[in-house]
Backbone bond lengths (Angstrom), bond angles and torsions (degrees), N, CA, C in turn:
res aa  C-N    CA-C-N  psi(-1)  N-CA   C-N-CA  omega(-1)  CA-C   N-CA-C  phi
1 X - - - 1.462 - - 1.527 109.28 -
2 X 1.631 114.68 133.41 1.779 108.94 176.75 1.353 93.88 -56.61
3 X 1.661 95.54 -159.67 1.041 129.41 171.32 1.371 117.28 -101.89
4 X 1.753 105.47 -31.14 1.784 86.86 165.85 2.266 117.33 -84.69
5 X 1.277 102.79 -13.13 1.365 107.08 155.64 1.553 123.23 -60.96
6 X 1.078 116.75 -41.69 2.051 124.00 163.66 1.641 98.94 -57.70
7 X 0.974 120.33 -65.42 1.781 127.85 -169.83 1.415 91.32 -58.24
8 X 1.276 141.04 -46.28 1.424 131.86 -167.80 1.388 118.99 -72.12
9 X 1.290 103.48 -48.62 1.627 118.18 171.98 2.025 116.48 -63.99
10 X 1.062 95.83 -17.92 1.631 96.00 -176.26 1.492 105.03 -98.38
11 X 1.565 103.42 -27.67 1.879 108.42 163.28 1.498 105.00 -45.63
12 X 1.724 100.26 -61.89 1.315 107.78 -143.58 2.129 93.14 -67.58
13 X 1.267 136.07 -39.81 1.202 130.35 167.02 2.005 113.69 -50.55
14 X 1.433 108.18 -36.35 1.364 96.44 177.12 1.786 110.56 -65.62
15 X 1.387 102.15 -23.84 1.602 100.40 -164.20 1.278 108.47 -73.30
16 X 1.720 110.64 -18.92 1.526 111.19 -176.89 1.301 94.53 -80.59
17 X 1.362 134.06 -42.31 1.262 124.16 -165.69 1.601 122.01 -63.89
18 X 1.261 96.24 -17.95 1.924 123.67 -178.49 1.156 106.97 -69.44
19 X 1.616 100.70 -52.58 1.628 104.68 -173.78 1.461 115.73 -75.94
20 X 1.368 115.09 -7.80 1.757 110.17 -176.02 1.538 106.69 -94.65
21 X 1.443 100.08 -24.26 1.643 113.02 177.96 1.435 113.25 -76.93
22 X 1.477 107.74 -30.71 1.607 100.30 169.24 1.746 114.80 -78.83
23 X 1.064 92.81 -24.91 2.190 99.80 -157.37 1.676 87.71 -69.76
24 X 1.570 119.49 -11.58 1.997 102.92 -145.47 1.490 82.34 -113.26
25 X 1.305 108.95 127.51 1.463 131.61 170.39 1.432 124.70 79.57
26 X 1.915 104.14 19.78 1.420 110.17 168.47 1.399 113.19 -22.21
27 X 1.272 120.94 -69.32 1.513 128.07 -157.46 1.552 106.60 -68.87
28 X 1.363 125.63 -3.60 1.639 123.49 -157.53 1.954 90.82 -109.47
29 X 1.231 118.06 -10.15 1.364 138.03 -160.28 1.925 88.81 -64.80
30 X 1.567 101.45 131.22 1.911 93.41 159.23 1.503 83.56 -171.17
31 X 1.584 102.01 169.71 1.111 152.10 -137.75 1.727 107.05 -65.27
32 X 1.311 159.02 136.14 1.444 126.49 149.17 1.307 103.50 -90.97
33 X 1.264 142.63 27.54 1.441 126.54 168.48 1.415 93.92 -150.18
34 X 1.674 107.99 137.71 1.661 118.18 150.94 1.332 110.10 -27.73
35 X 1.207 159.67 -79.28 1.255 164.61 168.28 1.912 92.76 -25.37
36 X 1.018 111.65 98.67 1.641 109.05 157.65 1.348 127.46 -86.68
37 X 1.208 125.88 10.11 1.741 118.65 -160.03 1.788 92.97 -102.09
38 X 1.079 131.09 -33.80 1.651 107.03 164.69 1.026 118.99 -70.14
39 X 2.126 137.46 -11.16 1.157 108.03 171.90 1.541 97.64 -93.73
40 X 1.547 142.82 13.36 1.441 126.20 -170.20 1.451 80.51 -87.02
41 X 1.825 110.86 -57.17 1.582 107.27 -165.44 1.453 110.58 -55.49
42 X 1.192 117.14 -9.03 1.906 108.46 -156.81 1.808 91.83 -78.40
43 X 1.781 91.48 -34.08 2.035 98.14 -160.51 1.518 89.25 -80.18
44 X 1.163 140.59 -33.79 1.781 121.58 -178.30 1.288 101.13 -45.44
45 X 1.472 115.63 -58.05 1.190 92.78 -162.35 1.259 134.87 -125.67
46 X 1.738 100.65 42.15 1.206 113.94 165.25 1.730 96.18 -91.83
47 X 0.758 112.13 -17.80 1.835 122.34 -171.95 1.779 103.38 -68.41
48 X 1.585 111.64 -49.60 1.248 125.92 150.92 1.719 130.38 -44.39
49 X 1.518 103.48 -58.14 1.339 107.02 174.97 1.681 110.69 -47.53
50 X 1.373 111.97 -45.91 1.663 119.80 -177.10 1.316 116.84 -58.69
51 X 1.659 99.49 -36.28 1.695 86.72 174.50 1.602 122.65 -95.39
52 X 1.101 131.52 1.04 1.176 157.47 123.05 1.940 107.91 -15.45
53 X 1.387 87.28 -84.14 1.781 84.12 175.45 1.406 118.19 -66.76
54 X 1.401 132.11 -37.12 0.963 134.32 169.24 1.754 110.65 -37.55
55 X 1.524 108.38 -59.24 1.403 122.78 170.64 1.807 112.08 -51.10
56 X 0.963 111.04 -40.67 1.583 99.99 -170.66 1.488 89.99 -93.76
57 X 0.893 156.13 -4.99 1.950 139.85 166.76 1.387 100.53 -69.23
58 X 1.377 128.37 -36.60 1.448 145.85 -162.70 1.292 117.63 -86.24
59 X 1.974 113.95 -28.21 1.109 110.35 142.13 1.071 142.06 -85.27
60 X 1.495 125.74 -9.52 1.201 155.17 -169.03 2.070 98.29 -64.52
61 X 1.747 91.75 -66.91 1.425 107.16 169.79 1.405 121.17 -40.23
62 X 1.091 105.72 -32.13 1.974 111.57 -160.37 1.637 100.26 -105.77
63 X 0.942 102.94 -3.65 1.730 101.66 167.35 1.566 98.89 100.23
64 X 1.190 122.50 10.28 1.713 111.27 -172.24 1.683 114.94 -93.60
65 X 1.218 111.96 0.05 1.411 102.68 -169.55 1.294 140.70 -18.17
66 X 1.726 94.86 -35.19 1.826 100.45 175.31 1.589 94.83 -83.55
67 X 0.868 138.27 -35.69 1.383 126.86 -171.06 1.995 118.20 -69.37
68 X 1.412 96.23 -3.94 1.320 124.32 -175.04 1.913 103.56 -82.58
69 X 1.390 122.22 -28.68 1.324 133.71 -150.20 1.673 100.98 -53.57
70 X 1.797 86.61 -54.03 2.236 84.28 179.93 1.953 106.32 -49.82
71 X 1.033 104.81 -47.20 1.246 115.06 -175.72 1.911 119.91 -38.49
72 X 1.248 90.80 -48.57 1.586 111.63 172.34 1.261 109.37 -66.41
73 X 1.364 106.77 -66.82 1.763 110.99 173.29 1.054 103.81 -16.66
74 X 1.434 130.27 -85.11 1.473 140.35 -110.34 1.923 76.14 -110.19
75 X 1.328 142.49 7.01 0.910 119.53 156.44 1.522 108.64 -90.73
76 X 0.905 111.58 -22.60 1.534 100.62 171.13 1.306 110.58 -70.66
77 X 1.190 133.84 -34.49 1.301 125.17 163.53 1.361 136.97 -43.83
78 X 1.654 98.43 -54.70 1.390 107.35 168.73 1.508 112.25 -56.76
79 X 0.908 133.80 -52.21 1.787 146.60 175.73 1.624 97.83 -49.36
80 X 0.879 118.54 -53.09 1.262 113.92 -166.24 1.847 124.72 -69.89
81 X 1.512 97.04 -38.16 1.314 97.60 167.53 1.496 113.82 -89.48
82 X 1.757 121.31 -4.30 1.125 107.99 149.43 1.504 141.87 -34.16
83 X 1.465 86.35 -67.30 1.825 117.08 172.86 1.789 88.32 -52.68
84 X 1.038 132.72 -80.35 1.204 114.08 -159.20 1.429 129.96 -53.87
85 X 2.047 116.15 -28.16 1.314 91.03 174.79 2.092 113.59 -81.49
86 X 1.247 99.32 12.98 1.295 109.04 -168.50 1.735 103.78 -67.19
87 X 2.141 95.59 -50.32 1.184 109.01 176.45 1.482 123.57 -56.29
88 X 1.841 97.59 -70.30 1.701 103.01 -175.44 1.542 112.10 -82.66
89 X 1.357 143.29 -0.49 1.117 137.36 -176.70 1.489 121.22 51.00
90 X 1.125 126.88 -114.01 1.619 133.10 170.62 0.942 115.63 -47.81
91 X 0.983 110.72 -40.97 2.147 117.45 -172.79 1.674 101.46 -72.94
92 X 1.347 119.95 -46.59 1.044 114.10 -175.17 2.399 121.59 -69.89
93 X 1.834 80.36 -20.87 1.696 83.10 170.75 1.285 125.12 -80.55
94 X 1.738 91.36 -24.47 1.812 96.67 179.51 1.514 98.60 -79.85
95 X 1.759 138.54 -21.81 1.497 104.91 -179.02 1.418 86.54 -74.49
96 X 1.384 140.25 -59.94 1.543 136.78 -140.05 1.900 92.98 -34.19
97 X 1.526 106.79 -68.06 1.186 112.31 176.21 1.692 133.14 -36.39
98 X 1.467 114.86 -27.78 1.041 131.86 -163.35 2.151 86.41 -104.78
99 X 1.177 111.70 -25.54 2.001 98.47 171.15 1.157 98.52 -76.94
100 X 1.580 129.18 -33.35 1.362 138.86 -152.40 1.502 104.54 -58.50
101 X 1.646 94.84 -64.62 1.395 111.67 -177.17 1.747 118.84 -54.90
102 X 1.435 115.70 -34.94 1.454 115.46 160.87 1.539 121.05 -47.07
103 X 1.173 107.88 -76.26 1.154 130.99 152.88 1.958 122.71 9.92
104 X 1.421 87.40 -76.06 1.058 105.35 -172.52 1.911 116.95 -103.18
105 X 1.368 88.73 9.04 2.013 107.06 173.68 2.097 84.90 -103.35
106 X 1.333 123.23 -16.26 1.547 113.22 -177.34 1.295 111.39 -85.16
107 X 1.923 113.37 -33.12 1.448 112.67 172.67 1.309 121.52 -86.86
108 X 1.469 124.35 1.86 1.243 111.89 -169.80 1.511 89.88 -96.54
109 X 1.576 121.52 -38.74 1.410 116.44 -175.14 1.843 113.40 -46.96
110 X 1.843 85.52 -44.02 2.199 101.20 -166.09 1.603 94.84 -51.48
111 X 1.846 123.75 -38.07 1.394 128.30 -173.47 1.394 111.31 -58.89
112 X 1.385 90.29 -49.01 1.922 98.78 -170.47 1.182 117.42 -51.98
113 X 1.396 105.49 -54.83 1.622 124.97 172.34 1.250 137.99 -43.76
114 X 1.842 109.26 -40.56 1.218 139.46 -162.22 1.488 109.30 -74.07
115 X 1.335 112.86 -54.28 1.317 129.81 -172.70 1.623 110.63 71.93
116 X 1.584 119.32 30.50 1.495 111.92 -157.03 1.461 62.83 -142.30
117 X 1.148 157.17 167.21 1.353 152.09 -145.44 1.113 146.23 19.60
118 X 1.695 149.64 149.27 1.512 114.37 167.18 1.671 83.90 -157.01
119 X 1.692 111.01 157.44 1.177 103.92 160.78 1.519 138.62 -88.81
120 X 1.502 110.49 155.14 1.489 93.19 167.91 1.645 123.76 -56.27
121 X 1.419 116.55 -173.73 1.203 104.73 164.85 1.734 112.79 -75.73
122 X 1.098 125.48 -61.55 1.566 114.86 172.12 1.146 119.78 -43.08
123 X 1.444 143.50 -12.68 1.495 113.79 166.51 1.789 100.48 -113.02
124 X 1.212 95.10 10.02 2.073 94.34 168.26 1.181 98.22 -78.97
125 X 1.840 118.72 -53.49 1.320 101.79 172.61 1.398 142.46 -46.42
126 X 1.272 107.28 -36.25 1.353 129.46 -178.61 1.449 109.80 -54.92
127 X 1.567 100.04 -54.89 1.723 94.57 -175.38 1.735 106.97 -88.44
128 X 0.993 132.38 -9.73 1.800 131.94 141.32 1.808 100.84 -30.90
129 X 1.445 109.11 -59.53 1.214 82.76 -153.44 1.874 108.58 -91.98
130 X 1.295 104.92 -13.00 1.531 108.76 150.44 1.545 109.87 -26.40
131 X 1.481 95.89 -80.75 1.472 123.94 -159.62 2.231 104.32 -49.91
132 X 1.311 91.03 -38.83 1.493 90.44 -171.15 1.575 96.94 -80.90
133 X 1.091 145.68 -39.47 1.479 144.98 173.11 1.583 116.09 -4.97
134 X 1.113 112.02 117.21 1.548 118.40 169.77 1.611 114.23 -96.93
135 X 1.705 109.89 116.17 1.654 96.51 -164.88 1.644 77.79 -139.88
136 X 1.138 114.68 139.25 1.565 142.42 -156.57 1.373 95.93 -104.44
137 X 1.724 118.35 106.15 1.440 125.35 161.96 1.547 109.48 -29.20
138 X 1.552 96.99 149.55 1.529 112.34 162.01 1.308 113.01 -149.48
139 X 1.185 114.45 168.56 1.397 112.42 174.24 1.431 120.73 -69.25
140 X 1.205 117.17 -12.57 1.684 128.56 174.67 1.372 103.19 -63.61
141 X 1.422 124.30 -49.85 1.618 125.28 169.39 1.043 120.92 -12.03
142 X 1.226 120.26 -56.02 1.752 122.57 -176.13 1.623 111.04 -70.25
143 X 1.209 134.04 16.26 1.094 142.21 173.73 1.872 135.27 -110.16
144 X 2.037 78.55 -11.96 1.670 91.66 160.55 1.220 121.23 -61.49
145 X 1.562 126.56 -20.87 1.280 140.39 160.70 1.429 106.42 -49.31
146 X 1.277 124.46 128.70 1.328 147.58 178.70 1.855 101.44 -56.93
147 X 1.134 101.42 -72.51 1.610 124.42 -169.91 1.790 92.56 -49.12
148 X 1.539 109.33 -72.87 1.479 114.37 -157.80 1.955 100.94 -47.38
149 X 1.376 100.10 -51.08 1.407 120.62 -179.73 1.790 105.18 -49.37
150 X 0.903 138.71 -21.23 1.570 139.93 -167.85 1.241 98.53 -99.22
151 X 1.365 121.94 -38.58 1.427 133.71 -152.61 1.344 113.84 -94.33
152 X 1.318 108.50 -15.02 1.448 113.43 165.39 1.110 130.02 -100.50
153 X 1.522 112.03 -18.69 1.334 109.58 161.57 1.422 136.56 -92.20
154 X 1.840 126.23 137.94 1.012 131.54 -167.30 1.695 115.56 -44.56
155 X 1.137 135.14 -2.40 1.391 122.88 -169.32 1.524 100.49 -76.06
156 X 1.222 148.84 141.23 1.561 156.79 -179.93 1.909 118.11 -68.45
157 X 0.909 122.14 98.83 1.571 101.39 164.08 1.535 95.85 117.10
158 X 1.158 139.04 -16.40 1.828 142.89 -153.20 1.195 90.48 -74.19
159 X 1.148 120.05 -44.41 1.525 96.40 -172.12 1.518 133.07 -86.66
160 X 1.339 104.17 -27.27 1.657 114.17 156.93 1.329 124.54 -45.13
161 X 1.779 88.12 -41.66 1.962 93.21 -166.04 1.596 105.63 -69.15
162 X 1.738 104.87 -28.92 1.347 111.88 -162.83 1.427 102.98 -77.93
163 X 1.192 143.94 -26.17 1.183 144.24 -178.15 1.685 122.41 -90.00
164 X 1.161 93.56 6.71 1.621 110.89 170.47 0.936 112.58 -91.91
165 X 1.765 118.88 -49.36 0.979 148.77 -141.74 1.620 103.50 -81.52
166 X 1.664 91.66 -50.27 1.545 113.56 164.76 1.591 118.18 -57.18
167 X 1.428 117.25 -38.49 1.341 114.03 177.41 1.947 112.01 -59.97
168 X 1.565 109.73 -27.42 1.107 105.46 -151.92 1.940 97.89 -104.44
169 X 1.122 93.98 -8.38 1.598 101.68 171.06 1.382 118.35 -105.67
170 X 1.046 125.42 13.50 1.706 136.62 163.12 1.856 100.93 -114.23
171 X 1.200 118.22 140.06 1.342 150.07 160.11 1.900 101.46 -49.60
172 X 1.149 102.69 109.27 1.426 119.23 -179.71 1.564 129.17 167.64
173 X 0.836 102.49 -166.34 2.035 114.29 -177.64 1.208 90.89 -50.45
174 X 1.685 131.74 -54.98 1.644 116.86 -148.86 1.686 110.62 -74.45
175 X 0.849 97.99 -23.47 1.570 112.15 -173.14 1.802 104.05 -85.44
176 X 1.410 116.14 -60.59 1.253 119.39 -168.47 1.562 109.83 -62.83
177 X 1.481 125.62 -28.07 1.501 132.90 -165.23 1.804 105.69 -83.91
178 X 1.522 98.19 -21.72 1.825 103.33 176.50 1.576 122.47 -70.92
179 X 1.714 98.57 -9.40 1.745 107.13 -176.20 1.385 110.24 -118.91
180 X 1.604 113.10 20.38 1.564 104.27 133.95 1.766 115.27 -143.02
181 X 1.093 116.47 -164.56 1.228 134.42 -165.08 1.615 118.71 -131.02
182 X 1.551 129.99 97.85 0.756 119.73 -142.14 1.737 103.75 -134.84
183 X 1.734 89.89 13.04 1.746 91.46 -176.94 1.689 129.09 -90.09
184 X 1.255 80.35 28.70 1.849 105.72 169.55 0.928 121.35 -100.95
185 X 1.875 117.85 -162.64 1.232 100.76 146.25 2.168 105.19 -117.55
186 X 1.138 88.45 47.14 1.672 82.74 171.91 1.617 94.14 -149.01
187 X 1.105 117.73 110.77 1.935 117.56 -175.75 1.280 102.28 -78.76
188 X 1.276 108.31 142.36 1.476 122.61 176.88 1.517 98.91 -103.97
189 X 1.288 104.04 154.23 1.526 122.53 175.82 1.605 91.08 -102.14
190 X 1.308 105.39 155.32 1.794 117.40 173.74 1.762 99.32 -139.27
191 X 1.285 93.21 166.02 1.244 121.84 178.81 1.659 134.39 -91.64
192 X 1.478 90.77 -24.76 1.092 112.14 -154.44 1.702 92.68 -177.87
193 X 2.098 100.34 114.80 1.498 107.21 -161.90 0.691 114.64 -85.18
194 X 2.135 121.66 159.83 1.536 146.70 163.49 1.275 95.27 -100.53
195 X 1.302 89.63 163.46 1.678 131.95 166.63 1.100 118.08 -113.16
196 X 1.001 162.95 22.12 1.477 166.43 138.87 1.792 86.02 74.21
197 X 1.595 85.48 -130.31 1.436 106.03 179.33 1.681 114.54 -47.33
198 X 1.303 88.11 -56.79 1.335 82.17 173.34 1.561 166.98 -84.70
199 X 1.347 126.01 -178.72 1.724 99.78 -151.55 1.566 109.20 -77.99
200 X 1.453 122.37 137.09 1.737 119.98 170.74 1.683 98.74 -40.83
201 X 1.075 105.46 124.50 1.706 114.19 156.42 1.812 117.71 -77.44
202 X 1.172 100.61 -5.81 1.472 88.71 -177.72 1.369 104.52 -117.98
203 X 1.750 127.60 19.13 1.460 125.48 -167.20 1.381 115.30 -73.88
204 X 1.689 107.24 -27.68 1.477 116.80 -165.52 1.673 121.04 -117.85
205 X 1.730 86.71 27.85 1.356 103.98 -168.21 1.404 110.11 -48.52
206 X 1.759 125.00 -62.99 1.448 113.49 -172.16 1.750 116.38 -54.47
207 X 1.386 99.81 -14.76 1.829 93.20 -172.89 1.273 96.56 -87.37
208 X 1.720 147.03 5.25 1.505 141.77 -142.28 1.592 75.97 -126.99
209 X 1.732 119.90 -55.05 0.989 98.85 -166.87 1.900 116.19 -83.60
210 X 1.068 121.08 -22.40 1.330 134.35 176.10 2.036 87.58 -55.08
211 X 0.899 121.78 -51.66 1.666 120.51 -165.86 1.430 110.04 -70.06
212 X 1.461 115.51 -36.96 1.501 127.39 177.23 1.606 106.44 -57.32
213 X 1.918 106.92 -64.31 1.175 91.87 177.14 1.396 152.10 -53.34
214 X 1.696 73.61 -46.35 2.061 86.57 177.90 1.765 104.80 -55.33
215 X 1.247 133.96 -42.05 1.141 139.44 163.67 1.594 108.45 -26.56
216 X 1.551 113.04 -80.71 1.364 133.68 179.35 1.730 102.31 -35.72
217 X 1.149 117.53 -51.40 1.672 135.18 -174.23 1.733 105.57 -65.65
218 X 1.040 126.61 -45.54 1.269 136.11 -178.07 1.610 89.99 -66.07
219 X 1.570 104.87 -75.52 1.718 82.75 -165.81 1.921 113.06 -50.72
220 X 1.059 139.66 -27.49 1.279 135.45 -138.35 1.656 80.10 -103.15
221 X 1.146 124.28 14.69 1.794 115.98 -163.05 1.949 89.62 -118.30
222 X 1.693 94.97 -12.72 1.691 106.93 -175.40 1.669 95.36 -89.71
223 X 1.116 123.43 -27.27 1.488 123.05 -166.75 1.910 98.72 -96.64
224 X 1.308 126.27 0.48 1.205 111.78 159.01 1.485 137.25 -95.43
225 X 1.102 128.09 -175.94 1.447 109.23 173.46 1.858 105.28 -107.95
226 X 1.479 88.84 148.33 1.938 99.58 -162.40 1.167 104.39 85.60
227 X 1.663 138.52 -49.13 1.372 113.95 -156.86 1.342 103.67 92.77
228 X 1.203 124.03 43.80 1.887 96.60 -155.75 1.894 102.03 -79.15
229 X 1.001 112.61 -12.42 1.713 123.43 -176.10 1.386 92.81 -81.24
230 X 1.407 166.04 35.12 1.388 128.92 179.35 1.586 92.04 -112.38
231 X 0.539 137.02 -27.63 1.988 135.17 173.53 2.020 100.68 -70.96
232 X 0.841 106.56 -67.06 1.713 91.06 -176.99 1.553 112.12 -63.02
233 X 1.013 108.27 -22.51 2.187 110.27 165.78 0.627 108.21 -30.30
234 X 1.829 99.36 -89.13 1.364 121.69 -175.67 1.675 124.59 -44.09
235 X 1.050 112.64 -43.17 1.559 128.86 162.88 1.326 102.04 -32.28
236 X 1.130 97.22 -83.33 1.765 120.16 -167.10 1.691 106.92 -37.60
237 X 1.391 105.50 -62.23 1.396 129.23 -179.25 1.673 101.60 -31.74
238 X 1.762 94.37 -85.69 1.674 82.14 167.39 1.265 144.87 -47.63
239 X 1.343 127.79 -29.12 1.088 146.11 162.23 2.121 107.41 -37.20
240 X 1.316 85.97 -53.75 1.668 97.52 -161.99 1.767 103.07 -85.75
241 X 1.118 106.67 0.89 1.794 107.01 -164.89 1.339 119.49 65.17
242 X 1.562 109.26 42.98 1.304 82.72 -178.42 1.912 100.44 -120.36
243 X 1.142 102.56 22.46 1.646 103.15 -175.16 1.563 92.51 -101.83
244 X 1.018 146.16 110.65 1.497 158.92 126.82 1.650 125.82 -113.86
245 X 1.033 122.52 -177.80 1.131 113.92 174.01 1.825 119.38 -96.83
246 X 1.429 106.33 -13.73 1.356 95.72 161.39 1.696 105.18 -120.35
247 X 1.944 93.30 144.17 1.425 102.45 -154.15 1.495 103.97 -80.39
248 X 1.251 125.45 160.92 1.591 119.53 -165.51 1.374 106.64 -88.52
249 X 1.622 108.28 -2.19 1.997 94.79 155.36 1.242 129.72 -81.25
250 X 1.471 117.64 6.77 1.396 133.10 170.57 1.454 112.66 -64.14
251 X 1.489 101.54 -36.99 1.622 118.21 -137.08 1.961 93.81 -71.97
């Protein structure tokens, strides 16, 4: 067995251990602050982040790893605005709310416009009252940005990884140039992509996603009251290799 097969297999045991540590005492779960809406938002989408990794081990297995890349992405995402409502709390729910409302003032216009959709009345209302919402700038705002949002937080490497990650989950050159072979002089078409020189992005998938979560879990262990997760983390963490001093999105 390599060495990135050992690192994969000890992911894939931390992830079970993640997932039994999240599933046990759903219902016993509450708040550390009067303000509850960063720990409701923190649990969507740590609940998300899980199935996310769950999803990329599963492609990992089946041979899809590159086809796994959106998958990764958007776990860094989820992780990432973890850590942040962990950090700014309120500020960070009122921007979520304040992208939300963009967001969803861009699809109701694309609907209006389209004439190939329309809403019922209950979710016209719904986004009426989106749309009418008064949500009070903060300085957290500038952090609905993906990039700014990565870049401020202490985790190492998020934003590199994420912009790879991004290259390989959007339709373009990075993706289309991996399914042939062109370092001859007769290019082969493939089926199923190389990297030449360079490193597989999807080799160390269960340890990327095992690292995302426990990440995602740590912050969401800051949005409860007690902490009751910080002893099986750390456990886990070591357990899975992922406590060193250089982080395994370096690797």
């Amino acid at each position: 067995m390599t060495k990135v097969e050992q690192d994969n297999a000890r992911a894939i045991t931390g992830l079970e251990a993640l997932t039994e540590l999240l599933e046990s005492g759903v219902a016993t779960f509450a708040p550390a602050s009067e303000d509850q809406r960063p720990f409701l938002v923190g649990w969507g989408l740590l609940a998300a982040l899980h199935g996310q990794a769950s999803a990329v081990v599963l492609l990992h297995r089946k041979g899809f790893g590159h086809e796994a890349a959106p998958n990764r992405r958007l776990m860094i995402e989820y992780m990432a605005q973890l850590q942040w409502l962990a950090r700014d709390g309120e500020e960070a729910v009122d921007s979520l709310n304040k992208a939300f409302q963009h967001t969803q003032e861009k699809l109701r216009k694309a609907i209006d416009q389209g004439n190939t959709f329309s809403y019922d009345a209950e979710v016209a209302a719904s986004a009426d009252a989106v749309a009418a919402a008064v949500i009070t700038p903060n300085t957290a705002n500038q952090y609905a940005n993906t990039s700014k949002l990565l870049n401020s937080l202490a985790t190492k490497g998020l934003l590199e990884v994420w912009l790879s990650e991004t290259q390989l989950s959007h339709s373009g050159l990075t993706t289309a140039q991996a399914f042939r072979d062109d370092s001859s002089e007769v290019v082969r078409l493939l089926a199923r992509p190389e990297y030449g020189k360079a490193s597989d992005p999807s080799e160390r998938s269960p340890l990327m996603a095992c690292l995302l979560l426990h990440l995602g879990m740590q912050a969401f262990n800051d949005l409860m009251a007690g902490q009751p997760w910080t002893a099986d983390l750390d456990r886990i963490g070591r357990e899975a290799g992922l406590v060193d001093d250089e982080s395994p999105l370096d690797s």
